[in-house]
C-alpha positions as CSV (number, residue, x, y, z in Angstrom):
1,X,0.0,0.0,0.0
2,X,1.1,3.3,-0.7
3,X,2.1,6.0,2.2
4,X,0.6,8.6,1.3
5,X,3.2,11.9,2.2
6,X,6.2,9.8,0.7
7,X,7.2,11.2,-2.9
8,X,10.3,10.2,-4.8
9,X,12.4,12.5,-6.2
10,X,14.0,12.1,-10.0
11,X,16.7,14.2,-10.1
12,X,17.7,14.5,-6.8
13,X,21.6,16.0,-7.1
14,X,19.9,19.0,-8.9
15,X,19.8,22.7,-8.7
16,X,16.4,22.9,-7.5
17,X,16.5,19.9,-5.2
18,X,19.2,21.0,-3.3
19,X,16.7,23.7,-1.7
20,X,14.4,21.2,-1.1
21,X,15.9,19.4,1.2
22,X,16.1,22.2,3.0
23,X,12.0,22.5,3.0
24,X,10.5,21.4,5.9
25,X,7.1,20.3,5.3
26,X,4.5,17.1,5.8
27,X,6.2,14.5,2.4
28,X,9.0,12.6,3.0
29,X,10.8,12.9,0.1
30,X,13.2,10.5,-1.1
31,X,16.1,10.9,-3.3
32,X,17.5,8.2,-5.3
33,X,20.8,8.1,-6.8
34,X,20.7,7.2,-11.0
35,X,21.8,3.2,-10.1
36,X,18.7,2.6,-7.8
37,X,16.4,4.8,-10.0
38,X,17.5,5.3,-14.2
39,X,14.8,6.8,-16.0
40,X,16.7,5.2,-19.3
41,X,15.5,1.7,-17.8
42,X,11.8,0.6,-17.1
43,X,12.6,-2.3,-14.9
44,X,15.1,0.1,-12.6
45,X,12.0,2.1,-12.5
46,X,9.2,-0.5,-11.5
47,X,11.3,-2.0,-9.0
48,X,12.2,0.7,-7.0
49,X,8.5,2.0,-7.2
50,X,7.5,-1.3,-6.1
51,X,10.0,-1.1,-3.1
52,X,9.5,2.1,-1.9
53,X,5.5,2.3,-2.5
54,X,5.0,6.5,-2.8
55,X,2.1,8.5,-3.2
56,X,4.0,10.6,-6.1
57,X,6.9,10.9,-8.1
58,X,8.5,14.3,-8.6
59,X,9.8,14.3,-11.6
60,X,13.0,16.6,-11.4
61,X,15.4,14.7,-13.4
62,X,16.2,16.6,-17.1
63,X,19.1,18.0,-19.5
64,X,19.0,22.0,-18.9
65,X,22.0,23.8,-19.3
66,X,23.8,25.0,-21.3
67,X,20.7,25.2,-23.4
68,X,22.9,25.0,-26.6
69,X,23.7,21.7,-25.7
70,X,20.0,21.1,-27.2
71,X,21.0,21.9,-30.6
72,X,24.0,19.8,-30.6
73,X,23.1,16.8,-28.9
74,X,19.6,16.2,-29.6
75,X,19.7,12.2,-29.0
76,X,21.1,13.1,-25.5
77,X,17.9,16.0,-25.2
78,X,15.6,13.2,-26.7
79,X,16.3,10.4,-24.0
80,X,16.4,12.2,-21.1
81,X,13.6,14.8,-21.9
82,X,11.1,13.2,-23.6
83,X,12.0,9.4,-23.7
84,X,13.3,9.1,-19.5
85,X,9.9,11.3,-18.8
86,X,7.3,8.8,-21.2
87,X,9.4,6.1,-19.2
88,X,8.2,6.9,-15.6
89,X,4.6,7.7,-17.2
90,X,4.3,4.4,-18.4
91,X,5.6,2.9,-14.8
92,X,3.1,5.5,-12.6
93,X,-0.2,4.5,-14.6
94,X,1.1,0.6,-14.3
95,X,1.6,1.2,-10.6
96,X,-0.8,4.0,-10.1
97,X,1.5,6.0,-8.5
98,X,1.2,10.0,-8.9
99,X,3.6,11.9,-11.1
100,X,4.1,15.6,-11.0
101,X,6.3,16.9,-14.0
102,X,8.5,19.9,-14.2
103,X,7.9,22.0,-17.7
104,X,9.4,25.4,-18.3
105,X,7.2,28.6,-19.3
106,X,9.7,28.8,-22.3
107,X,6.5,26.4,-24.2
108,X,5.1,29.4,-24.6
109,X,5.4,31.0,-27.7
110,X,7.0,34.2,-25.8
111,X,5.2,37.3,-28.1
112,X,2.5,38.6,-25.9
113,X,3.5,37.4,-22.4
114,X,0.5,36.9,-19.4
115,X,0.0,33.5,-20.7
116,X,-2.2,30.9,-18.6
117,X,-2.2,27.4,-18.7
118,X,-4.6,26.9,-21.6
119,X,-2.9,28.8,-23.8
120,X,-1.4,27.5,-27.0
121,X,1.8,26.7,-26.8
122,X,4.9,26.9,-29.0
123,X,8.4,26.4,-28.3
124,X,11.3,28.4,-29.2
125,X,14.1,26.4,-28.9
126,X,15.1,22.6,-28.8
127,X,15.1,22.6,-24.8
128,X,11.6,23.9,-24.3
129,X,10.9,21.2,-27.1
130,X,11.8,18.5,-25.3
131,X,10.0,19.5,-21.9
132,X,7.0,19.9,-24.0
133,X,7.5,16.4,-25.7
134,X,7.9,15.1,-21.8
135,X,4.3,16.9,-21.0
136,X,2.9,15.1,-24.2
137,X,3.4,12.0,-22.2
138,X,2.1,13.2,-18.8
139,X,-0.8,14.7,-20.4
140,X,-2.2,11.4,-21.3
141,X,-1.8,9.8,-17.7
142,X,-4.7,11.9,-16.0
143,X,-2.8,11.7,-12.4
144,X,-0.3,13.9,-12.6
145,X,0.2,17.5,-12.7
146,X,2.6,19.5,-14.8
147,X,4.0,22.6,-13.4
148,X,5.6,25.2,-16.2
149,X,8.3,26.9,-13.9
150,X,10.2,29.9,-14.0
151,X,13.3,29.8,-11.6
152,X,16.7,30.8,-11.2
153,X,19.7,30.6,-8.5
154,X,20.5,32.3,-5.8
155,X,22.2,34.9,-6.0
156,X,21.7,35.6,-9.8
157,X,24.1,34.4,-11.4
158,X,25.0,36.4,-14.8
159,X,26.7,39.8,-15.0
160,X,24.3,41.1,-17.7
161,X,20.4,41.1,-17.9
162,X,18.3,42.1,-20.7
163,X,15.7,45.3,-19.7
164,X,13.3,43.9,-22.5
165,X,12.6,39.9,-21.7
166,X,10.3,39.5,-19.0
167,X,9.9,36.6,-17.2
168,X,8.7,35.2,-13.8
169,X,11.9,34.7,-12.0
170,X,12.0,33.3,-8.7
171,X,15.0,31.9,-6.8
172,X,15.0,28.0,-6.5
173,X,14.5,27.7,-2.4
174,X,11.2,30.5,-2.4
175,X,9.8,28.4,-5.3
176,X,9.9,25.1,-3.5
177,X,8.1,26.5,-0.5
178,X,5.3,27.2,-3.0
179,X,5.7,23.8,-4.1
180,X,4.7,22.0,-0.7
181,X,1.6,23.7,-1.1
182,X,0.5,22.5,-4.5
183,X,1.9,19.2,-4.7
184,X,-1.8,17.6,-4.2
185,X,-3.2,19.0,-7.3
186,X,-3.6,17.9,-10.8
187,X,-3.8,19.2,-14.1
188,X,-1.2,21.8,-15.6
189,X,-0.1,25.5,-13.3
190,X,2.2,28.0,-14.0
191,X,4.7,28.4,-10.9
192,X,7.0,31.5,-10.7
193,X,7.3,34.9,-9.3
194,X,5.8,38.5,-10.1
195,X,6.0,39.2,-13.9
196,X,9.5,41.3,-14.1
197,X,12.1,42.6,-16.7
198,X,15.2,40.2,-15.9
199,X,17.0,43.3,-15.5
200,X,15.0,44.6,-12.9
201,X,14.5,41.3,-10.9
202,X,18.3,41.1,-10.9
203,X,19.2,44.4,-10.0
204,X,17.4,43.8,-6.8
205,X,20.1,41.2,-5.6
206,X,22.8,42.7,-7.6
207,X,23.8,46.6,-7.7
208,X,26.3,45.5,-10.5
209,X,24.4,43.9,-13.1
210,X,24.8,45.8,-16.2
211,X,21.8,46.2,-18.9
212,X,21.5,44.4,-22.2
213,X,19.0,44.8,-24.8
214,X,18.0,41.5,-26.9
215,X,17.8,42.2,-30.7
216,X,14.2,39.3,-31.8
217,X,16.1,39.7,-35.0
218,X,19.7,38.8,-33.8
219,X,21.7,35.2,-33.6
220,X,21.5,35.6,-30.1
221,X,17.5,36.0,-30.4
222,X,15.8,35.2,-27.1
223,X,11.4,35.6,-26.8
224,X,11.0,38.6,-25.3
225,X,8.0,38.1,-23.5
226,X,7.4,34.6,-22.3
227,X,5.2,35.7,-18.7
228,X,3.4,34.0,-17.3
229,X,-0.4,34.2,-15.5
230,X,-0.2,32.8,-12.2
231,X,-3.9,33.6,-11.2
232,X,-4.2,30.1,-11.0
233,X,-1.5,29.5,-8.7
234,X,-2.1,32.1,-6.3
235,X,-5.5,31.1,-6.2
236,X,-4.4,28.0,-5.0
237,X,-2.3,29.1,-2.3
238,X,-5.0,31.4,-0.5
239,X,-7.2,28.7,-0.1
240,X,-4.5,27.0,1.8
């Protein structure tokens, strides 16, 4: 039988699940190295699902950055992204165990900004691609929830910021106490912080960052405008 506040943890020598750890809250969260639990292998997967018995499975485990690596290495994008994430699907609806999926607001198309969860989407690059190719998968396993997130380090981390791409940046450990709160829901939510030029959410942690303006029409070309609604969210939250 399951217990219901344990949730396992894909992924667990990441960024964001560094500040996790340091949440305190209700789950018991276990983190399993890759030899116990590789999302490349479907019986790795079933039998430690079958061991440890969890409510959920937090799907954490991806290829990021550097984004470029995308472009070059799409096989290695493909079976960590898309394939590793249909893998666990396929082992949570066998098992009916819970899976909660993290996306990246960068499925939207990034033109007009505000975007909520049932908007169409359209990435802009091969890594927002293959998170969207992982929520094609979760999307047809009706337990689950798929969180588009917006998130960044602490403290910021780049010397330059650009005054004209807005985004919902929020550092990794405020995001994951938001997490604890939503981790009982299903369907798809945006999770990040106010709506913000990057340049002005950096600034606030760092005095030095100097200003850069993105050029749509450059090599470097970035969306400018890839916000996101979180009416849902804070909905959410202040029922809690």
């Amino acid at each position: 039988m399951a217990n219901k506040n344990k949730i396992v943890v894909t992924g667990g020598s990441g960024r964001f699940a560094q500040s996790l750890k340091t949440i305190k809250s209700r789950y018991k969260f276990i983190y399993p190295a890759k030899n116990q639990l590789n999302v490349h292998n479907l019986n790795s997967i079933r039998k430690f699902l079958e061991k440890k018995r969890p409510q959920s499975v937090l799907h954490l485990a991806g290829l990021s950055r550097p984004m470029i690596i995308h472009e070059k290495n799409i096989i290695k994008s493909i079976n960590l992204n898309i394939v590793g994430t249909a893998n666990l699907v396929n082992i949570c609806s066998e098992l009916k165990i819970k899976l909660i999926y993290f996306s990246t607001s960068y499925v939207y198309p990034g033109t007009k900004g505000n975007y909520k969860e049932h908007d169409a989407v359209l990435p802009w690059n091969n890594y927002a691609w293959s998170k969207l190719g992982g929520e094609c998968a979760v999307q047809m396993y009706k337990n689950s929830l798929i969180l588009r997130v917006c998130m960044t380090e602490k403290p910021f981390i780049h010397n330059i910021a650009f005054t004209n791409v807005k985004l919902n940046f929020i550092f990794h450990e405020d995001l994951a106490k938001i997490l604890v709160k939503i981790l009982d829901k299903k369907g798809t939510i945006n999770l990040g912080g106010p709506i913000n030029t990057v340049y002005n959410f950096a600034k606030k942690y760092n005095k030095n960052v100097k200003k850069k303006t993105i050029n749509k029409n450059s090599k470097d070309a970035f969306p400018l405008n890839c916000s996101m609604n979180l009416s849902k969210l804070n909905k959410l939250i202040n029922k809690k």
